[in-house]
MIKELUM-474772 format. One line per field, with one value per atom (N, C-alpha, C, O): residue number from 0; atom name; x, y, z. Coordinates in steps of 0.05 Angstrom, whole numbers, plus 32768, in hexadecimal, padded with zeros to 4 digits. Layout:
num = (NUM/...) .
atome = (CA/...) .
x = (X/...) .
y = (Y/...) .
z = (Z/...) .
//
This chain:
num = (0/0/0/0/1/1/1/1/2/2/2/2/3/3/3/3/4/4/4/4/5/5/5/5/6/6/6/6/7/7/7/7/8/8/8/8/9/9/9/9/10/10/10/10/11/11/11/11/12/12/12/12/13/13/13/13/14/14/14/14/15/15/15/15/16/16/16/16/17/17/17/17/18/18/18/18/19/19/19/19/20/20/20/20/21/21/21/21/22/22/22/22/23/23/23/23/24/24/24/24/25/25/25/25/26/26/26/26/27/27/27/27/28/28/28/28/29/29/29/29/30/30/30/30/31/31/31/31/32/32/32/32/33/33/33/33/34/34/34/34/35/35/35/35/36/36/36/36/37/37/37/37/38/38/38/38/39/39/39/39/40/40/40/40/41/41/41/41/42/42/42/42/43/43/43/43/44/44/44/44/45/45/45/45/46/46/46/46/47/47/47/47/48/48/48/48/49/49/49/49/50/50/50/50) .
atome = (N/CA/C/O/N/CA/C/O/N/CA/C/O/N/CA/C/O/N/CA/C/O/N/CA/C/O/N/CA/C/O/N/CA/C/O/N/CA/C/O/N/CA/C/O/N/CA/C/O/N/CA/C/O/N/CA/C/O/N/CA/C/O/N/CA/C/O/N/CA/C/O/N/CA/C/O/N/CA/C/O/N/CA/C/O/N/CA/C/O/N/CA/C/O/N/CA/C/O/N/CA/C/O/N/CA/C/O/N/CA/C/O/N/CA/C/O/N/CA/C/O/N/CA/C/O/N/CA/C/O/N/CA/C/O/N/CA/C/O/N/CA/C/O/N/CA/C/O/N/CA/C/O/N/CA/C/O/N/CA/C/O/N/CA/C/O/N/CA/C/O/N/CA/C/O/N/CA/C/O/N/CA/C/O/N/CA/C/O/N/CA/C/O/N/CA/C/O/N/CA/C/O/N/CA/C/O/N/CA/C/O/N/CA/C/O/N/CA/C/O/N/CA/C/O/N/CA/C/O) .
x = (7F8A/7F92/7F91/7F7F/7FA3/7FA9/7FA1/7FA8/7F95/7F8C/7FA3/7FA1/7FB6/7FBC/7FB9/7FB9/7FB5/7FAD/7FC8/7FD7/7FD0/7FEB/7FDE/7FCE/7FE7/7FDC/7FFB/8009/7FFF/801D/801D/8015/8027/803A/803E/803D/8041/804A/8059/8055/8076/8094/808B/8096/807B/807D/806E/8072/8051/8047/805D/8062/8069/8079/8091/8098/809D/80A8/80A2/80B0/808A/8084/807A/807B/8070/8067/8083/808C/8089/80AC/80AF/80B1/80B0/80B1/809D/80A4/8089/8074/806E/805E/8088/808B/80A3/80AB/80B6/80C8/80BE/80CD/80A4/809F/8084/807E/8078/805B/805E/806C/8050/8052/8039/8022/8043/8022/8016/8025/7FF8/7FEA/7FDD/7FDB/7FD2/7FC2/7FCD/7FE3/7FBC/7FBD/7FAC/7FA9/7FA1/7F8D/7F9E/7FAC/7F99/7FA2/7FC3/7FCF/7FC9/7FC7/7FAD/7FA8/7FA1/7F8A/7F90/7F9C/7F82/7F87/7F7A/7F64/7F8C/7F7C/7F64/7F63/7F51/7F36/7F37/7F21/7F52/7F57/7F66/7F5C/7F83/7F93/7F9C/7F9C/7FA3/7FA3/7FC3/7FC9/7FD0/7FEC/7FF4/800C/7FE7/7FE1/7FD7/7FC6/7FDF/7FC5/7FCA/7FDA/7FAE/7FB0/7FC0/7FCB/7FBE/7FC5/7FC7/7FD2/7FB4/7FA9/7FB3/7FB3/7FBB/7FCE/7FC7/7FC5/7FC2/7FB8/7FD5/7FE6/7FD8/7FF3/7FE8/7FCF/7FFC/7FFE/8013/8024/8019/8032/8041/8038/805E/806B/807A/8087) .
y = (8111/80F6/80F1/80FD/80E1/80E1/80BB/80AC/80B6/808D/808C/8097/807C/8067/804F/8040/8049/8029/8022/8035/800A/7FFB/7FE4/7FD6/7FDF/7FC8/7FB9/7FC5/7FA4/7F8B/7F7C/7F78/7F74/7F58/7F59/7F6B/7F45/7F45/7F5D/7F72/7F52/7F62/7F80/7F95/7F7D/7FA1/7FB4/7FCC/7FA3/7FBE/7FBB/7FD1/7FA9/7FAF/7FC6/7FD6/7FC0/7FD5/7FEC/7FFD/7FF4/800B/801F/8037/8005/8011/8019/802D/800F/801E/803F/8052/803F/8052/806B/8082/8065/806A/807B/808C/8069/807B/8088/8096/8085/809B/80BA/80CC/80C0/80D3/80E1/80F9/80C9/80CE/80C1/80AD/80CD/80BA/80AD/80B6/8092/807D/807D/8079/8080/807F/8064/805F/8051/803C/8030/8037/801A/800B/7FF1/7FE9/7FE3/7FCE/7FBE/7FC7/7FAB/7F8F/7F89/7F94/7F77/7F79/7F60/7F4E/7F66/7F54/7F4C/7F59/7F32/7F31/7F43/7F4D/7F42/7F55/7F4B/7F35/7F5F/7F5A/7F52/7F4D/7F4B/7F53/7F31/7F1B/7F39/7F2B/7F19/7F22/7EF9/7EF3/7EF1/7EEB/7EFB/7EFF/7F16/7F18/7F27/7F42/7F45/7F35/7F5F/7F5B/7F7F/7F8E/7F84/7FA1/7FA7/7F95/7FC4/7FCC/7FDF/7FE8/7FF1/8008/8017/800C/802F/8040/805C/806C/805F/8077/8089/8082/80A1/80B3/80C4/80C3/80DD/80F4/8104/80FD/811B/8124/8125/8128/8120/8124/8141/8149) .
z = (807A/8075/8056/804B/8048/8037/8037/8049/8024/801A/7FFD/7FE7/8006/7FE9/7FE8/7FFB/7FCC/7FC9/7FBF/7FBA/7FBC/7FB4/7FA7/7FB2/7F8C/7F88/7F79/7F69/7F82/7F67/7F77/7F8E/7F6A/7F7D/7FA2/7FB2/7FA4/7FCC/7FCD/7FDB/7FB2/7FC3/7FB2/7FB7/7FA3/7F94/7F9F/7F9C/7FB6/7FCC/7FE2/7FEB/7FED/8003/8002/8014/7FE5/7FDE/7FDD/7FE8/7FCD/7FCA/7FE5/7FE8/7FFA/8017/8021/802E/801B/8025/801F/802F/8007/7FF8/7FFE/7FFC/8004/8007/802B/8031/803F/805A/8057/806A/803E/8040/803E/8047/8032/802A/803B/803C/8047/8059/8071/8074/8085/8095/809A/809B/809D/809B/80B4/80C7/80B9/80CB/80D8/80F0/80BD/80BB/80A7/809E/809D/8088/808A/80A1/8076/8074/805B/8049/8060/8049/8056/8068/8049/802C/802A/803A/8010/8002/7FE6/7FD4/7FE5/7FC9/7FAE/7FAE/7F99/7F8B/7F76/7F6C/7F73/7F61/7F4D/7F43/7F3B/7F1F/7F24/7F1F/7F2F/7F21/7F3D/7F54/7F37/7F51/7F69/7F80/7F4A/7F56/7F62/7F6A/7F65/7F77/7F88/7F8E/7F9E/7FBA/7FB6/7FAB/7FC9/7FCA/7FE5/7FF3/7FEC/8009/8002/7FEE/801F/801E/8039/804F/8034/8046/8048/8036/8066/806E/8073/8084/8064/8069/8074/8077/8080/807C/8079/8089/806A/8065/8083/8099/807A/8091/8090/80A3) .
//
C-alpha cells in the first residue's frame, strides 16, 4: 500500500484525486479536512496501489 496526502484548494485535490486513479488504483481514503496551515485548503489522504 502506498499513503498520499493532497493538500489546495476544494477543486485542486479533487482534481488531482482524479489524476491520481488514472495511474493507481485507490483502495481507501480519509478527509477531505481542513488544512493546519491555511484555511482555504483541506487535506485528503489516499490509500493506492499500483495498478
Amino acid at each position: 500500500m502506498i499513503g498520499i496526502r493532497l493538500i489546495g484548494t476544494p477543486a485542486e485535490v479533487a482534481e488531482a484525486a482524479l489524476i491520481v486513479r488514472e495511474a493507481f488504483i485507490v483502495t481507501g481514503f480519509r478527509g477531505p479536512y481542513p488544512s493546519r496551515h491555511t484555511s482555504a485548503h483541506v487535506r485528503l489522504y489516499l490509500e493506492v496501489q499500483p495498478s
